[in-house]
N, CA, C and O atoms as a MOPAC input file, in Angstrom:
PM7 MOZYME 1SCF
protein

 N     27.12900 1     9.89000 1     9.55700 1
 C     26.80200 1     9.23300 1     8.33000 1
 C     25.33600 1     9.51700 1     7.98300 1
 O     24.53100 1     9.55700 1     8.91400 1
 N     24.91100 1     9.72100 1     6.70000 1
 C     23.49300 1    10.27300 1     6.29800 1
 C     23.29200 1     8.89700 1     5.16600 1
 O     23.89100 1     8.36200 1     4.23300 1
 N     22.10100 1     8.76800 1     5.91100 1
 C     21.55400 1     7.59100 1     4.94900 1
 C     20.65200 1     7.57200 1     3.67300 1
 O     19.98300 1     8.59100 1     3.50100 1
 N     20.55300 1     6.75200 1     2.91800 1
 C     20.26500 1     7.02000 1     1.90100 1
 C     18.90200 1     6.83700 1     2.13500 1
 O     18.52500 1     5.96100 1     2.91400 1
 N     17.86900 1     7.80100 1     1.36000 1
 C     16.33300 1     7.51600 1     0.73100 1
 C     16.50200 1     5.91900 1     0.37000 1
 O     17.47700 1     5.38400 1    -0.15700 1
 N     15.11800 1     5.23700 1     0.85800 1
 C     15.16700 1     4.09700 1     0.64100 1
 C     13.83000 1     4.02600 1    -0.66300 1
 O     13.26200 1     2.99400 1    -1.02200 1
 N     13.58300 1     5.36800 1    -1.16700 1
 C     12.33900 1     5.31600 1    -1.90500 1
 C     12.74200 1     6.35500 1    -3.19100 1
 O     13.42300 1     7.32100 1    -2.84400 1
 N     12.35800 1     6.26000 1    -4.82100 1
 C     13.03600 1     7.05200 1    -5.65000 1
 C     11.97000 1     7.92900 1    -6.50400 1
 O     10.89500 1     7.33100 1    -6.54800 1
 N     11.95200 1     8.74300 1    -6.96000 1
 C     11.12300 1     9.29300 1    -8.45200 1
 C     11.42100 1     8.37000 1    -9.60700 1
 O     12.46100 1     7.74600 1    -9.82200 1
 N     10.18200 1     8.41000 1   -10.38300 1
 C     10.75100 1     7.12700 1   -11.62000 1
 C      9.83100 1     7.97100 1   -12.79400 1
 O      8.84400 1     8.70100 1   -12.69700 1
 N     10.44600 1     7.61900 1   -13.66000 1
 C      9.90900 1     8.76400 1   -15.12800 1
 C      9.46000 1     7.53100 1   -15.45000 1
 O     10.06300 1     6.45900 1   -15.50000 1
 N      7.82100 1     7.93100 1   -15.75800 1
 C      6.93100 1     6.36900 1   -16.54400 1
 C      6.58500 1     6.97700 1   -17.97700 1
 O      6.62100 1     8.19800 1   -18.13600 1
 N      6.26400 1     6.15600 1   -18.96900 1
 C      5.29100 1     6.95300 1   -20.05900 1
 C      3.89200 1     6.07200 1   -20.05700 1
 O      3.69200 1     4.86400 1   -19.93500 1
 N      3.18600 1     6.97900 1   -20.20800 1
 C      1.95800 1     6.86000 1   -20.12700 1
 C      1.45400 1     6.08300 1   -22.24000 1
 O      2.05400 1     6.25900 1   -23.30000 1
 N      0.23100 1     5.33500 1   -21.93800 1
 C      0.13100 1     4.58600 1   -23.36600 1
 C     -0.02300 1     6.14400 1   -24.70000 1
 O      0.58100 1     6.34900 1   -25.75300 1
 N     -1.09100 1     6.93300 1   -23.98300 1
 C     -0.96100 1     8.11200 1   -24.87900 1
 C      0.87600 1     9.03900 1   -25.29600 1
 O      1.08300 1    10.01600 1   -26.01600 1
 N      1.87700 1     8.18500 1   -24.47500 1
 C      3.04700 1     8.72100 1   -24.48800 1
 C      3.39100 1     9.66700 1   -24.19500 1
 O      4.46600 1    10.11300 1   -24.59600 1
 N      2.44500 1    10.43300 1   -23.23400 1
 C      3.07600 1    11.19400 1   -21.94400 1
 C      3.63800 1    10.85600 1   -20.80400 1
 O      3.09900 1    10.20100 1   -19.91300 1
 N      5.23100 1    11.49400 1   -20.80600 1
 C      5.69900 1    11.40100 1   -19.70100 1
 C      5.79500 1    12.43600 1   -18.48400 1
 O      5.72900 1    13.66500 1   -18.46800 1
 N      6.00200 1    11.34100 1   -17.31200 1
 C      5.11100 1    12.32100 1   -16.24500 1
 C      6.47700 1    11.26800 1   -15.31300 1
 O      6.88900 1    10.12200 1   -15.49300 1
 N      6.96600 1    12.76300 1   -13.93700 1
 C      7.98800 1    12.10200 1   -13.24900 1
 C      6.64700 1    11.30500 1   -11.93200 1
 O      5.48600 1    11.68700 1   -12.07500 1
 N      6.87800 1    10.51200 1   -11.04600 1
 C      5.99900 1    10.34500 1   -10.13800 1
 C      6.86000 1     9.68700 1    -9.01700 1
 O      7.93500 1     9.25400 1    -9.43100 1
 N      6.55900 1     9.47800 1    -7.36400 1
 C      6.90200 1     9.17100 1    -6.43700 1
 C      6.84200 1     7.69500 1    -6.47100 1
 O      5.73200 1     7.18600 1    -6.63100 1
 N      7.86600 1     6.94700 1    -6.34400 1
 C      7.82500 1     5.19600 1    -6.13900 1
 C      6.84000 1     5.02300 1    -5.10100 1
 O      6.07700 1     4.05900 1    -5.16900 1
 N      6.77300 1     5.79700 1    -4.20300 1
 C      5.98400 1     5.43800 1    -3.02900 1
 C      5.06100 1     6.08600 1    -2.73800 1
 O      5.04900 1     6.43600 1    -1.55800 1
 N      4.17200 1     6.43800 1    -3.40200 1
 C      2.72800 1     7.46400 1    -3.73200 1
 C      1.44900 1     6.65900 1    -2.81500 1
 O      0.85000 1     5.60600 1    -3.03300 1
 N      1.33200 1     7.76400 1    -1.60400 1
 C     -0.04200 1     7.22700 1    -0.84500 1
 C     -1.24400 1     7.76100 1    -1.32600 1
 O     -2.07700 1     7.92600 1    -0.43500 1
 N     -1.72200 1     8.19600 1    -2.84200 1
 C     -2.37600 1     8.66900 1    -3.72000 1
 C     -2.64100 1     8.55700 1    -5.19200 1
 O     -1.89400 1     9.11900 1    -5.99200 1
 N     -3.81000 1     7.76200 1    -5.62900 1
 C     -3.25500 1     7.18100 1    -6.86100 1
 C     -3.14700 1     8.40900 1    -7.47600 1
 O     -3.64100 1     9.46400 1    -7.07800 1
 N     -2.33300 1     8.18800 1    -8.68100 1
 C     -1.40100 1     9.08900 1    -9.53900 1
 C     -2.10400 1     8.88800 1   -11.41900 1
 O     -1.92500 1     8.06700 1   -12.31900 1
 N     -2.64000 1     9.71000 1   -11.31000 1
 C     -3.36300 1     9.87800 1   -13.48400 1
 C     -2.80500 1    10.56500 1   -13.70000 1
 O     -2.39900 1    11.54900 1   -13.08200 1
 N     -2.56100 1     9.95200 1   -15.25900 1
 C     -1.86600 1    10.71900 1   -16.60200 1
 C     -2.40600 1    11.78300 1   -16.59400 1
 O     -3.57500 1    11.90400 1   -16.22800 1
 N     -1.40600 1    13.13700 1   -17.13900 1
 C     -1.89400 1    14.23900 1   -16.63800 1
 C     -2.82000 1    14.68300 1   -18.31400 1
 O     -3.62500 1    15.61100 1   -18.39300 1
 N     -2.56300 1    14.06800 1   -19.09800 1
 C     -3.08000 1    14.38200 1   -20.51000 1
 C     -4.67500 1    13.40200 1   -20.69300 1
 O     -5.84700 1    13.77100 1   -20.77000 1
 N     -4.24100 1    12.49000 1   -20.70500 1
 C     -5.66400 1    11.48400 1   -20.54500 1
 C     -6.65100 1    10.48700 1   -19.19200 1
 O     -7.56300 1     9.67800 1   -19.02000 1
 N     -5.53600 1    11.38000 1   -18.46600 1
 C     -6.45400 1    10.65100 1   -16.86300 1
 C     -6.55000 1     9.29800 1   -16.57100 1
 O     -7.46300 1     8.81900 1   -15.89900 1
 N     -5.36500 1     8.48600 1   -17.19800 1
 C     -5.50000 1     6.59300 1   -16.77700 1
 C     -4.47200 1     6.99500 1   -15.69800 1
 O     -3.68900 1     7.89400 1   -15.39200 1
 N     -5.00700 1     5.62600 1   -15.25000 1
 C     -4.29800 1     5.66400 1   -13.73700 1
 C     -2.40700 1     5.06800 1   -14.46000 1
 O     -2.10200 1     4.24200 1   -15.32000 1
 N     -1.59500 1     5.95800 1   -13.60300 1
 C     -0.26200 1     5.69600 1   -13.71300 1
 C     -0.04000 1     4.83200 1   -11.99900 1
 O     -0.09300 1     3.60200 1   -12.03900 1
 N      0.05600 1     5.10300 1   -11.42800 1
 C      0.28300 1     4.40900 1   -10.38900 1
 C     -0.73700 1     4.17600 1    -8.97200 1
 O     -1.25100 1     5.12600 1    -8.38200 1
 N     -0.93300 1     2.58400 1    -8.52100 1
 C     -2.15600 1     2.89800 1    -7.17600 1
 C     -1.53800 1     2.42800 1    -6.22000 1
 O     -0.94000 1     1.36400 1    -6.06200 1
 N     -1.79000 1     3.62800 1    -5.33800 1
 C     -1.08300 1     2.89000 1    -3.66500 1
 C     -1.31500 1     1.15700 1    -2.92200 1
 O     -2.37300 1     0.52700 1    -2.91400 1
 N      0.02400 1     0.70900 1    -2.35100 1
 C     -0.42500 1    -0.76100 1    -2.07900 1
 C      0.32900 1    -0.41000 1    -0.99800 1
 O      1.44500 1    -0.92700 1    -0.95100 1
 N     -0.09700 1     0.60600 1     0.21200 1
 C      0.61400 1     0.19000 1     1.55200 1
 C      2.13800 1     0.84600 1     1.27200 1
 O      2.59000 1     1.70200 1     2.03200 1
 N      2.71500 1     0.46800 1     0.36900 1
 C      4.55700 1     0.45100 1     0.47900 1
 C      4.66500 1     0.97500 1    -0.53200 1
 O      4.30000 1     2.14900 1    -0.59500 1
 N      5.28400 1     0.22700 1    -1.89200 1
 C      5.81700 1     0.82100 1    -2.97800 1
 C      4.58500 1     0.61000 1    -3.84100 1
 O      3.88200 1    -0.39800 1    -3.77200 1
 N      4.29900 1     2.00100 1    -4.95200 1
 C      2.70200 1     1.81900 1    -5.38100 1
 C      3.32200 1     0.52500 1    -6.57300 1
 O      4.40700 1    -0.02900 1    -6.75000 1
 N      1.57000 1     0.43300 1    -7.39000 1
 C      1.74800 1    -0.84600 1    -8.31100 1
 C      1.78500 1     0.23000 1    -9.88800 1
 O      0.86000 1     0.66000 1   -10.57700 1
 N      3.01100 1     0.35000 1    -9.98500 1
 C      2.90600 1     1.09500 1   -11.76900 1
 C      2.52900 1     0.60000 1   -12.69000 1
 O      3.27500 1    -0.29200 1   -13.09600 1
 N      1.28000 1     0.84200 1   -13.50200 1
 C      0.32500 1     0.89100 1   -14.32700 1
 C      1.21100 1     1.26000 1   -15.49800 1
 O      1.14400 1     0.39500 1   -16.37100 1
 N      1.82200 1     2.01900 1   -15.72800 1
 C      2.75000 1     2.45600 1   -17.02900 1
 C      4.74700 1     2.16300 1   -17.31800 1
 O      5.72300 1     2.09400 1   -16.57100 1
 N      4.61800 1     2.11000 1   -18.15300 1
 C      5.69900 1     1.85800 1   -18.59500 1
 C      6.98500 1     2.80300 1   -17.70700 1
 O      6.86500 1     4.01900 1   -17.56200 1
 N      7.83900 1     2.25300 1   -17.32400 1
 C      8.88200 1     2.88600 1   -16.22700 1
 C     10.45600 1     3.01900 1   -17.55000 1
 O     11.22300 1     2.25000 1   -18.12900 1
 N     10.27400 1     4.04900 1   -17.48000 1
 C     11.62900 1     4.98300 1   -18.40100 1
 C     12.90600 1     5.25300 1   -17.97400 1
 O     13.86500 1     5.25800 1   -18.74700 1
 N     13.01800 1     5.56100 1   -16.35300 1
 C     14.34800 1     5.91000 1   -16.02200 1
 C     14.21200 1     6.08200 1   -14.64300 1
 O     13.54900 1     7.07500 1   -14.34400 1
 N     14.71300 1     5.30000 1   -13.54900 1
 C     14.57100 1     5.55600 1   -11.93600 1
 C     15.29000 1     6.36600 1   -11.37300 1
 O     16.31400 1     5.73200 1   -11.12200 1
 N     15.45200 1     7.77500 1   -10.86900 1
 C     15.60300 1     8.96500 1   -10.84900 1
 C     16.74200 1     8.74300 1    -9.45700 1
 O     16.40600 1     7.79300 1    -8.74900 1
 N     17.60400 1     9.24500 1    -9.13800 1
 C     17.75800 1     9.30600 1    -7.91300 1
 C     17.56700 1    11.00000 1    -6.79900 1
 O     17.74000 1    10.96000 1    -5.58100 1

């Protein structure tokens, strides 16, 4: 039996309305790749998303 990822990719949009795919569980904070605000900051486990979350990827 193969177990499932307990962690996903999640499509956020950013306020300038770029979307950008990123890691739920990012040990690196993560900037919009167009205007450089922070999209997501590491907290140990699952990061804290800063932007709007669009679609949780599997």
């Amino acid at each position: 039996m193969i177990k499932e990822p307990k962690s996903k990719f999640i499509k956020v949009r950013c306020k300038c309305k770029n979307e950008q795919i990123i890691f739920e569980k990012c040990s690196t904070k993560v900037d919009c790749l167009v205007c450089g605000k922070p999209l997501a900051v590491p907290q140990g486990g699952k990061a804290k998303i800063e932007a709007r979350v669009l679609e949780v990827l599997s």
